[in-house]
C-alpha positions as CSV (number, residue, x, y, z in Angstrom):
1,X,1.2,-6.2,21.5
2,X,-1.8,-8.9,22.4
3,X,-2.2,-7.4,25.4
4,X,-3.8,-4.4,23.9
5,X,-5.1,-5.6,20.6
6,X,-8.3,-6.7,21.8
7,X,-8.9,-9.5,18.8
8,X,-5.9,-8.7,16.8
9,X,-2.6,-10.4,18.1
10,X,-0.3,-9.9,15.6
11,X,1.0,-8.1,12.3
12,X,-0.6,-10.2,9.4
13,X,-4.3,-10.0,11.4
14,X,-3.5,-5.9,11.4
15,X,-2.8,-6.5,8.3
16,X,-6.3,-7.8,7.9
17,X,-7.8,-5.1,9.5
18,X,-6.1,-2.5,7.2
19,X,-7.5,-4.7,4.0
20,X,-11.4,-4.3,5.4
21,X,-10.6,-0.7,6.2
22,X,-9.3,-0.4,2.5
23,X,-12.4,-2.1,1.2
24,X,-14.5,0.0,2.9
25,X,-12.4,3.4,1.8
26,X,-13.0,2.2,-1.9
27,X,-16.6,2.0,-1.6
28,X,-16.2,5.7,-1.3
29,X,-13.0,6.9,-2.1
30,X,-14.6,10.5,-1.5
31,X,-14.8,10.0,1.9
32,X,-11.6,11.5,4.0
33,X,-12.6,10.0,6.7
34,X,-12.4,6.1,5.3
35,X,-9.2,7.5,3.5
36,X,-7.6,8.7,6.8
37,X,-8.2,5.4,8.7
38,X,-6.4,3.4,6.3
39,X,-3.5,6.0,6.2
40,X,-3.7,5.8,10.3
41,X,-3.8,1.8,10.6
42,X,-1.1,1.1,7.5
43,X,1.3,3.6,9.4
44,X,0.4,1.6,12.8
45,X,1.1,-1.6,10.8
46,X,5.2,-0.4,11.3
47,X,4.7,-0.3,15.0
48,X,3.3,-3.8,14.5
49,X,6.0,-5.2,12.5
50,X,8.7,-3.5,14.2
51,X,7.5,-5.0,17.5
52,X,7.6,-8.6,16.1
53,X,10.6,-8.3,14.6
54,X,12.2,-7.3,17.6
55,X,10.3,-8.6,20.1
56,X,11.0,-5.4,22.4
57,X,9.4,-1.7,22.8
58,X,12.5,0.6,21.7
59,X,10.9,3.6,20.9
60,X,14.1,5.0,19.4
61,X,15.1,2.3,17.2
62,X,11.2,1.7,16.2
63,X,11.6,5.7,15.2
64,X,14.3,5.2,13.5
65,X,13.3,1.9,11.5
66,X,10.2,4.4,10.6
67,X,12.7,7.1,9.5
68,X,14.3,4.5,7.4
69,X,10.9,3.6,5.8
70,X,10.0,7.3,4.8
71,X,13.4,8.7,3.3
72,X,13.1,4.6,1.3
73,X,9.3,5.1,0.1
74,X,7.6,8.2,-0.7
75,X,4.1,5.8,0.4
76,X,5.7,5.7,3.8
77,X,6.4,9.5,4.0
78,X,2.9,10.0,3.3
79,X,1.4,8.0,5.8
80,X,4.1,9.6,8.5
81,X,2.9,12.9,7.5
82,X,-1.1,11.8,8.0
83,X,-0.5,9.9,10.8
């Protein structure tokens, strides 16, 4: 996925990102917009992880690793359902 990351190469420096977006979204929690982002980029963290894992684009096995997630953790169905 470091072809299209621009500064971000792999999952733990998504990871990153999604920990400043978080920071940012508790500074105020009131704001949907800060709230959405970090729904957005932790859903997005899958594709990430999926990817490394793998090391290949499968949409339909990355689908269903994401269905696995949500019917496993209510947090996951959440972020499906925002995202």
């Amino acid at each position: 996925m470091a072809s299209f990351s621009f500064l971000i190469t792999n999952p733990e420096e998504f990871l990153q990102k999604l920990e400043r977006d978080f920071l940012v979204y508790k500074e105020n929690d009131l704001d949907s917009g800060n709230a959405i982002t970090c729904a957005l980029v932790a859903w997005h963290l899958t594709d990430w992880v999926w990817t490394e894992r793998n090391g290949i684009e499968n949409k339909k096995a990355k689908r269903d690793y994401q269905k696995r997630l949500t019917e496993k953790y209510d947090f996951f169905k959440m972020l499906d359902a925002v995202a």
